[in-house]
C-alpha positions as CSV (number, residue, x, y, z in Angstrom):
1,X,-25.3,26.0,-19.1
2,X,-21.4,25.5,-18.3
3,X,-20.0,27.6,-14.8
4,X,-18.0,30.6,-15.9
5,X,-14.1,30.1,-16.0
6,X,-14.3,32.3,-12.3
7,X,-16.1,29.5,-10.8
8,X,-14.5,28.4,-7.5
9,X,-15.2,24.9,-7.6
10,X,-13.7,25.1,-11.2
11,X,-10.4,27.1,-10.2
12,X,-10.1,24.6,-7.0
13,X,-10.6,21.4,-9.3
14,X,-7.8,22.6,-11.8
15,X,-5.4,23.7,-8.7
16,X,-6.2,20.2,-7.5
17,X,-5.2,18.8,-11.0
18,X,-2.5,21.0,-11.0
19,X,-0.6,19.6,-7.3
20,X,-1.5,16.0,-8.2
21,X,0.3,16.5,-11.7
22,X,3.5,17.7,-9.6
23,X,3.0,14.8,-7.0
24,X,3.3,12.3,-9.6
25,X,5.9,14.3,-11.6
26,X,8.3,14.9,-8.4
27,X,7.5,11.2,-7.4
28,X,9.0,9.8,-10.7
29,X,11.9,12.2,-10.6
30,X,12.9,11.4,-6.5
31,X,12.5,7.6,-7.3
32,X,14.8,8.0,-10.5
33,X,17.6,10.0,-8.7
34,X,17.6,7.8,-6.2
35,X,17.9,4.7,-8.0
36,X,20.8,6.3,-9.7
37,X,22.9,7.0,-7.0
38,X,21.9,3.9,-4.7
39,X,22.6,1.4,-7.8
40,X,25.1,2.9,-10.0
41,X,28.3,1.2,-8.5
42,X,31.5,3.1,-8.7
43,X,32.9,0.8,-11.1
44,X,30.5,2.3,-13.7
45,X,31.3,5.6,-12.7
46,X,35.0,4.7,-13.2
47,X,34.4,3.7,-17.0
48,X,33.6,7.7,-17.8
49,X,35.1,9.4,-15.2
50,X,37.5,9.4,-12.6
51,X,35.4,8.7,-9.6
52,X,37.7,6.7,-7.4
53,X,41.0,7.4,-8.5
54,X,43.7,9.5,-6.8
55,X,43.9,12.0,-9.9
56,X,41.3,13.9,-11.6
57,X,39.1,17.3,-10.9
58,X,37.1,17.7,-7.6
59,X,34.0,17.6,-9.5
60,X,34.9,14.2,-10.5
61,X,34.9,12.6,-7.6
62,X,31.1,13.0,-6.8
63,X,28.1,11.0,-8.4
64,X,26.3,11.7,-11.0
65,X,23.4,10.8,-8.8
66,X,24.7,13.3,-5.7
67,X,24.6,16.1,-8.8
68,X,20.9,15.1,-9.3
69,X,19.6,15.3,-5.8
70,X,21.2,18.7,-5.4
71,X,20.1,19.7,-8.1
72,X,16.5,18.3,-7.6
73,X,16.5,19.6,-3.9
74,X,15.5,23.2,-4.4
75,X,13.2,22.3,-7.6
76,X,11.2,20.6,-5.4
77,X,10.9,23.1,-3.0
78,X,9.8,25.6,-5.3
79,X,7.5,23.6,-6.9
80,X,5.9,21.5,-4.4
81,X,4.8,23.4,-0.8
82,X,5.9,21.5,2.6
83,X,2.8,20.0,4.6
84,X,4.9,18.8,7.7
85,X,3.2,17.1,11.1
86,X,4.4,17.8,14.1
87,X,6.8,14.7,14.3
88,X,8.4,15.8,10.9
89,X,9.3,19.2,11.5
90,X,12.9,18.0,14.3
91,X,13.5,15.8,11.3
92,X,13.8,18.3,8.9
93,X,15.6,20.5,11.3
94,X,18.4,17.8,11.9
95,X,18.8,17.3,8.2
96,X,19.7,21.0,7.4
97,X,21.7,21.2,11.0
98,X,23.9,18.0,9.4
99,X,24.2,19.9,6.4
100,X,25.6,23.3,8.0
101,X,27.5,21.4,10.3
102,X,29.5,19.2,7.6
103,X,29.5,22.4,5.3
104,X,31.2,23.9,8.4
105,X,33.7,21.0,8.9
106,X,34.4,20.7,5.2
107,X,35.3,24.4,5.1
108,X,37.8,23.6,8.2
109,X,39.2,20.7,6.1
110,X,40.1,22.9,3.4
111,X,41.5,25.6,5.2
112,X,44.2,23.1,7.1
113,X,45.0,21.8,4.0
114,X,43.7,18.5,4.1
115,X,40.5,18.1,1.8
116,X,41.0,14.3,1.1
117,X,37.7,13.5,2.9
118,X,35.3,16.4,1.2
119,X,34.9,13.1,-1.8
120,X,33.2,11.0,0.6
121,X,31.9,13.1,3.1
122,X,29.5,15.3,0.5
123,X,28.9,11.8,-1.5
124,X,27.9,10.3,1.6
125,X,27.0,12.1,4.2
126,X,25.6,15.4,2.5
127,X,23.9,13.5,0.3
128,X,22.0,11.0,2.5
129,X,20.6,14.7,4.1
130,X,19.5,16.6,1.0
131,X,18.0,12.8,0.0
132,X,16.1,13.0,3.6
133,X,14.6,16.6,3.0
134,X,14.2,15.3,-0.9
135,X,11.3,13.0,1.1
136,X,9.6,15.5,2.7
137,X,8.9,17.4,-0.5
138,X,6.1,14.4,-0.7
139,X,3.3,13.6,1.6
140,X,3.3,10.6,3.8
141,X,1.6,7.9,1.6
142,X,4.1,8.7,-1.0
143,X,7.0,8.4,1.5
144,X,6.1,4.9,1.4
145,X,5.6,4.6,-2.1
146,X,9.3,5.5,-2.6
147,X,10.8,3.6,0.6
148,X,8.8,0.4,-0.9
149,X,10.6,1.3,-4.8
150,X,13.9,1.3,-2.6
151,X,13.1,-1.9,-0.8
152,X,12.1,-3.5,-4.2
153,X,15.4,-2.7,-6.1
154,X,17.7,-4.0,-3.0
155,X,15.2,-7.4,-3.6
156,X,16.1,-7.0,-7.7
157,X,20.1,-6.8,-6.5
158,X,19.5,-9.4,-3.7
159,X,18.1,-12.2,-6.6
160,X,21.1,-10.9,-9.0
161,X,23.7,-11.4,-6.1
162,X,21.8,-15.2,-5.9
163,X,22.3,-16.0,-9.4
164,X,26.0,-14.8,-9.6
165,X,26.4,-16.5,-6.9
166,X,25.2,-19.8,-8.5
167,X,26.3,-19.5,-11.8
168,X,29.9,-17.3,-10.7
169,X,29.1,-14.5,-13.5
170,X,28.5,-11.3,-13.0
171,X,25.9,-8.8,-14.6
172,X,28.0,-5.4,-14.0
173,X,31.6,-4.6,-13.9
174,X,33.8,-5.1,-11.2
175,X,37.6,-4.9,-11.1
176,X,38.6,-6.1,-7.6
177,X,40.8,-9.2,-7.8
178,X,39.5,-11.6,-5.4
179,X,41.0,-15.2,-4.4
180,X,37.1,-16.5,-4.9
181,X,34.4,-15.6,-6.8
182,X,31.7,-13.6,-4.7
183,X,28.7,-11.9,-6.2
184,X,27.8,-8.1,-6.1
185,X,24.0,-7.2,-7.4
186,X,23.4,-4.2,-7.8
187,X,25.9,-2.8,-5.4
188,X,30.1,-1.9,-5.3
189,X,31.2,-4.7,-3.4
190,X,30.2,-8.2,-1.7
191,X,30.4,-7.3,1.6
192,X,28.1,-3.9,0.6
193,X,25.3,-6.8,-1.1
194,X,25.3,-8.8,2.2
195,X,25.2,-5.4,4.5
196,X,22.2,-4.2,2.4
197,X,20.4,-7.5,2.9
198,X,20.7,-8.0,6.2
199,X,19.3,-4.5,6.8
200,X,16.5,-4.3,4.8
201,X,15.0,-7.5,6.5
202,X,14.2,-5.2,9.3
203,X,12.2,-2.7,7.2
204,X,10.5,-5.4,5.2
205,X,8.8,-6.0,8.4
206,X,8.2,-2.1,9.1
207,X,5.8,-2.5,5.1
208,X,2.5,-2.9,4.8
209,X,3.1,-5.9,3.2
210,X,0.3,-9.1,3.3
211,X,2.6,-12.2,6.3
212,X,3.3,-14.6,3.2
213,X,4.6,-11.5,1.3
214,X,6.7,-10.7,4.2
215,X,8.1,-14.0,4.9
216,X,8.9,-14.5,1.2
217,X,10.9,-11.2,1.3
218,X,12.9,-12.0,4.2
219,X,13.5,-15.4,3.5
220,X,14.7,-14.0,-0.3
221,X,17.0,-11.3,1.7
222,X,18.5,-13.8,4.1
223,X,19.8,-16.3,1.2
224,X,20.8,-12.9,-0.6
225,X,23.2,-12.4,2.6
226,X,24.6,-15.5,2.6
227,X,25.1,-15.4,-1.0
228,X,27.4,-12.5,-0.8
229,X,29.2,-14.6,1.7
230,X,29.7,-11.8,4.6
231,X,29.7,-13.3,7.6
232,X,28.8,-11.0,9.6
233,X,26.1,-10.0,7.8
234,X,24.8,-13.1,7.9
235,X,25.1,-13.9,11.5
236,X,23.3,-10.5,11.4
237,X,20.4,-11.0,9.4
238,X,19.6,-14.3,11.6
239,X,19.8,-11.9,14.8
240,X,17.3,-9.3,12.6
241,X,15.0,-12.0,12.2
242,X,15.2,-13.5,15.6
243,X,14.4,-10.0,16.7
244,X,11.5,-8.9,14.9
245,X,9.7,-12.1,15.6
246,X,10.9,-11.4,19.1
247,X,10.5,-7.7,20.0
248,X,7.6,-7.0,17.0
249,X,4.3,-6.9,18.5
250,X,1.6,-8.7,17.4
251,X,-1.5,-6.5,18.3
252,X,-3.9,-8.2,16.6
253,X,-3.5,-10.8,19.1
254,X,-4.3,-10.3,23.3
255,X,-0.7,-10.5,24.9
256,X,-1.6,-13.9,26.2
257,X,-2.2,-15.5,22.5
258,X,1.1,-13.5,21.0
259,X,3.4,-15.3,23.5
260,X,1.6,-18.8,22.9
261,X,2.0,-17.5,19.0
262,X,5.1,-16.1,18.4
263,X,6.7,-19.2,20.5
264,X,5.3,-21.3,18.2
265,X,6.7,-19.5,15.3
266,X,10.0,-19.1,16.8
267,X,10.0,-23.2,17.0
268,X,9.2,-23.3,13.7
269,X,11.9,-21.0,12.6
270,X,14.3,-22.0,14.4
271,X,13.6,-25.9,12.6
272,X,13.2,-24.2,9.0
273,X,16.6,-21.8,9.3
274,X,18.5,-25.4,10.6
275,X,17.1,-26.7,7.3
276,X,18.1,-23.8,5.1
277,X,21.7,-23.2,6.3
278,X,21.9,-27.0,5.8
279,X,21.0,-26.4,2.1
280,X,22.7,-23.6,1.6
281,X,25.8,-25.1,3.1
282,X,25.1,-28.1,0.6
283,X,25.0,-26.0,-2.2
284,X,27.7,-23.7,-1.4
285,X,26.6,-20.3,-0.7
286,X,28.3,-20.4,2.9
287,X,31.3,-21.7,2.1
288,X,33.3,-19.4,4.0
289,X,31.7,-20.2,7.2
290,X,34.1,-23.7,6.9
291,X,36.5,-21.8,7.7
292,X,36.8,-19.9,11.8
293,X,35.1,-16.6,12.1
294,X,38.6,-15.4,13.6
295,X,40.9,-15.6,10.2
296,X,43.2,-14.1,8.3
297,X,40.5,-10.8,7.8
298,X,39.3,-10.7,11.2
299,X,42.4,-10.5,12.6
300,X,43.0,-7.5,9.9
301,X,41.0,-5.6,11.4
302,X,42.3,-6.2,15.1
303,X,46.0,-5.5,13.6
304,X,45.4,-1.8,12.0
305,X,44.8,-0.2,15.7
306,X,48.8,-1.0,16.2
307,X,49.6,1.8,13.5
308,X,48.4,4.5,16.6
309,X,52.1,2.7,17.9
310,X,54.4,4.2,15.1
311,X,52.8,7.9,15.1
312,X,52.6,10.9,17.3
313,X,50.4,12.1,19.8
314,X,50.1,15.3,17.5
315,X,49.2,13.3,14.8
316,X,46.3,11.8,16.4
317,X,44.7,15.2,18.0
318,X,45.0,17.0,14.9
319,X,45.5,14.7,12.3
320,X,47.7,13.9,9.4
321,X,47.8,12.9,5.4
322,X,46.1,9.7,5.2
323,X,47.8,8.4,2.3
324,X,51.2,8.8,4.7
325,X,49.1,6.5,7.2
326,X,48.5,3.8,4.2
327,X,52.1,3.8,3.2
328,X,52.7,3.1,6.9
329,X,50.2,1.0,7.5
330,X,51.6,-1.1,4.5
331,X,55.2,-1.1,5.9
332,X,55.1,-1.5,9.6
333,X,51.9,-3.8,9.2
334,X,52.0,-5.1,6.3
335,X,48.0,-4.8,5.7
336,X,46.9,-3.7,1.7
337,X,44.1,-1.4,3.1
338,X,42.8,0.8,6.1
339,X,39.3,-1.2,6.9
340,X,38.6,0.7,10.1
341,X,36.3,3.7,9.7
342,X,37.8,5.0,13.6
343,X,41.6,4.9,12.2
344,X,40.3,6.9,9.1
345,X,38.4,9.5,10.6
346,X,41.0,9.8,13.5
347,X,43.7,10.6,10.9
348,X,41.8,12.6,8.5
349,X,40.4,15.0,10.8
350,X,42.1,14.4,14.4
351,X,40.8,12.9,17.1
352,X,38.4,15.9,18.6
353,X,36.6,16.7,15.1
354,X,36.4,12.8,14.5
355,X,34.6,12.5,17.7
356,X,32.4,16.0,16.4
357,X,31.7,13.9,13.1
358,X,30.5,10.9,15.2
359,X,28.5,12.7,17.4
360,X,26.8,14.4,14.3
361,X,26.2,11.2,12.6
362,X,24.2,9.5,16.1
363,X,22.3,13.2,16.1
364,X,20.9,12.7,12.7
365,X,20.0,9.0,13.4
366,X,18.8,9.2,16.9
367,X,16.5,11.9,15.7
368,X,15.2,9.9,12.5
369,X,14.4,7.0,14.8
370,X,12.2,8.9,17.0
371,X,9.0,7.5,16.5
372,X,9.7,5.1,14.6
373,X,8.3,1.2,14.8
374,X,10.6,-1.2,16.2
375,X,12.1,-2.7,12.8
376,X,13.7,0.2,12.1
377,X,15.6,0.3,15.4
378,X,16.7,-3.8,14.4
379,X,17.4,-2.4,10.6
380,X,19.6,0.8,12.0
381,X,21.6,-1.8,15.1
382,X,22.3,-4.2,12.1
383,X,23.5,-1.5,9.7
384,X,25.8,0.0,12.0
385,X,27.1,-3.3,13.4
386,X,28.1,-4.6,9.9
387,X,29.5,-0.7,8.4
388,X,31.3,-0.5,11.5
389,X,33.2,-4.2,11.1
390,X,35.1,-2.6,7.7
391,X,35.7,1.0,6.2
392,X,32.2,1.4,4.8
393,X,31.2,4.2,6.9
394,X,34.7,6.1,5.3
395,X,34.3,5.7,1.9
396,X,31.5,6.5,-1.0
397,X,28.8,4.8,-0.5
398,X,24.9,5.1,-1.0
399,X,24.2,3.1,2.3
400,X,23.9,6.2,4.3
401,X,21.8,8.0,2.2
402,X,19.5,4.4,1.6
403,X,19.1,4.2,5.4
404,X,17.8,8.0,5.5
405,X,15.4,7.3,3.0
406,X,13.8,4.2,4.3
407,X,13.9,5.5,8.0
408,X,11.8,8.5,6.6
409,X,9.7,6.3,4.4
410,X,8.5,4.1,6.7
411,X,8.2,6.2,9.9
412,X,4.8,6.4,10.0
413,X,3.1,3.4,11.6
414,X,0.1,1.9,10.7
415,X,-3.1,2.5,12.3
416,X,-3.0,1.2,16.1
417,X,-5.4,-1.2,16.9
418,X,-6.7,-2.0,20.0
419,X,-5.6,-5.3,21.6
420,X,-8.4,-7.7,21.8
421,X,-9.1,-9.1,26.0
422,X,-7.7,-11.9,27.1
């Protein structure tokens, strides 16, 4: 005879159904949003909307992928009840802080007049944090799941960048005008593909993943960076690598046996990358390397600081029309572009709110890195270390909100285990 419908065991077993139907359903919708606004480049915005341009509405000038994490944000709360640990809950905190705080900032913006960097600052920056508390909608294991559907699609625009590279066509539209071909992926810009590469070598090693898997991951990242042909991203991801098989433990091993261990491999490493910058050389893919470090660009980027020279004092405390700045920049300099995220923010919001903004940023971050394995701390050094070398910290991007999401994904360590003796 069948339990009646009242049955406890029956009610609990369709509840159960019930939460794992959402779980599945809310991990399909994060992972699509996601991928939306982390590989949608601005160039296909551009061909149905005004996303970049000077002209056009306010609500133009935000993703269609920011639109869907708002919107999916409080869905998911409703829907889906928060199970936090201890270690989660100052995480979740600092994300709705950096909201209020930027909601606070934008609203000072607005009322001095000078809204220019609302665009970027909600598609960046308020975006990365409603992505962040997206994440802990799901439990832990799904964290992962999403971090490792992230980590997947930067491999998918890694081995895209790798064949534009090789073959010098491109699978999506891009409209800069560039004196030699470079490749793109899945992202807005060459120096973005060899940023995103670079960094996610460091959380390939924070994965679960099998050592061949691992190795075949970072090796594919690595010849995605030089691909793109940033330097510095390059000279990057060969520090990230260095460092994890440095600084990663190896606890399966007694401390004795990783040193004899990861000296070997370092050896070996150190051989095999001689061999594959040799090839990659040969085949091209580091072309710009024949040239010095310290060129035409470099020197850019030493130049724009000389603009604080032609301005006030007032004009650097409180800040000024940026586009004034650019027309200066272009005259007295005769630099195309502002690729320095500290003249940016200095000008947009004055020097003491800039420094507010900063400080707000290394909150969020410092608190997202607590407890968090030591690849992370490698992946968040090289991403600020290669953002920091051009405007990409001042502009729209999905970076911020991808290093959010993997920090968060991949917080949780795996199970310790106890060094063997010896």
């Amino acid at each position: 005879m069948s339990p009646p419908a009242s049955n406890p065991d029956v009610i609990e077993n369709a509840q159960g159904r019930r939460q794992n139907a959402i779980s599945l359903l809310l991990f399909l919708l994060i992972c699509a949003v996601f991928l939306v606004r982390f590989f949608v480049s601005p160039q296909i915005m551009n061909s149905f909307m005004r996303y970049t341009g000077e002209s056009g509405a306010f609500y133009e000038k935000l993703h269609v992928g920011t639109y869907a994490i708002f919107a999916l944000v409080p869905l998911a709360f409703l829907v889906r009840p928060l199970f936090l640990s201890k270690a989660d809950i100052p995480k979740v905190r600092a994300l709705v802080y950096f909201i209020l705080w930027l909601g606070l900032l934008m609203a000072l913006m607005f009322v001095l007049g000078r809204s220019g960097a609302a665009g970027y600052v909600v598609d960046s920056y308020v975006t990365a944090a409603a992505a962040g508390l997206l994440m802990f909608t799901v439990g832990e294991p799904v964290r992962r799941q999403i971090g490792n559907v992230v980590l997947a699609t930067l491999m998918l625009s890694a081995v895209i960048g790798i064949f534009e590279a090789l073959t010098e066509m491109r699978l999506l539209p891009y409209n800069v005008v560039e004196l030699t071909f470079r490749p793109i992926g899945l992202s807005e810009h060459p120096l973005s593909l060899g940023m995103m590469c670079a960094v996610a070598i460091g959380f390939v090693a924070a994965t679960r993943l099998a050592v061949p898997a691992k190795f075949g991951a970072i090796l594919l990242f690595f010849i995605g960076t030089a691909a793109a042909e940033a330097r510095l991203a390059t000279l990057l991801s060969v520090a990230a690598i260095l460092a994890i098989l440095i600084a990663v433990p190896w606890t399966r091993l007694s401390v004795q046996q990783e040193r004899k261990a990861k000296g070997v491999v370092l050896l070996v490493a150190l051989a095999g990358g001689a061999a594959l910058v040799a090839l990659l050389y040969a085949g091209g893919l580091l072309s710009r390397f024949s040239s010095s470090l310290f060129d035409e660009n470099f020197f850019a980027r030493i130049t724009i600081y000389e603009i604080f020279g032609y301005v006030s004092w007032r004009e650097v405390i409180f800040g000024t029309d940026v586009l004034e700045i650019l027309r200066l920049v272009n005259e007295k300099l005769g630099l195309p572009y502002i690729e320095s995220t500290p003249v940016i923010l200095i000008f947009q919001f004055g020097l003491p709110l800039a420094l507010g903004f900063v400080g707000l940023v290394v909150y969020l971050f410092r608190t997202l890195l607590r407890d968090n394995q030591r690849p992370a701390f490698i992946a968040t050094i090289t991403f600020f270390l290669a953002a920091l070398s051009n405007n990409a910290l001042s502009t729209k991007t999905p970076a911020i909100a991808i290093m959010v999401v993997l920090l968060i994904a991949y917080a949780t360590a795996p199970p310790s285990r106890e060094r063997p003796p010896g």
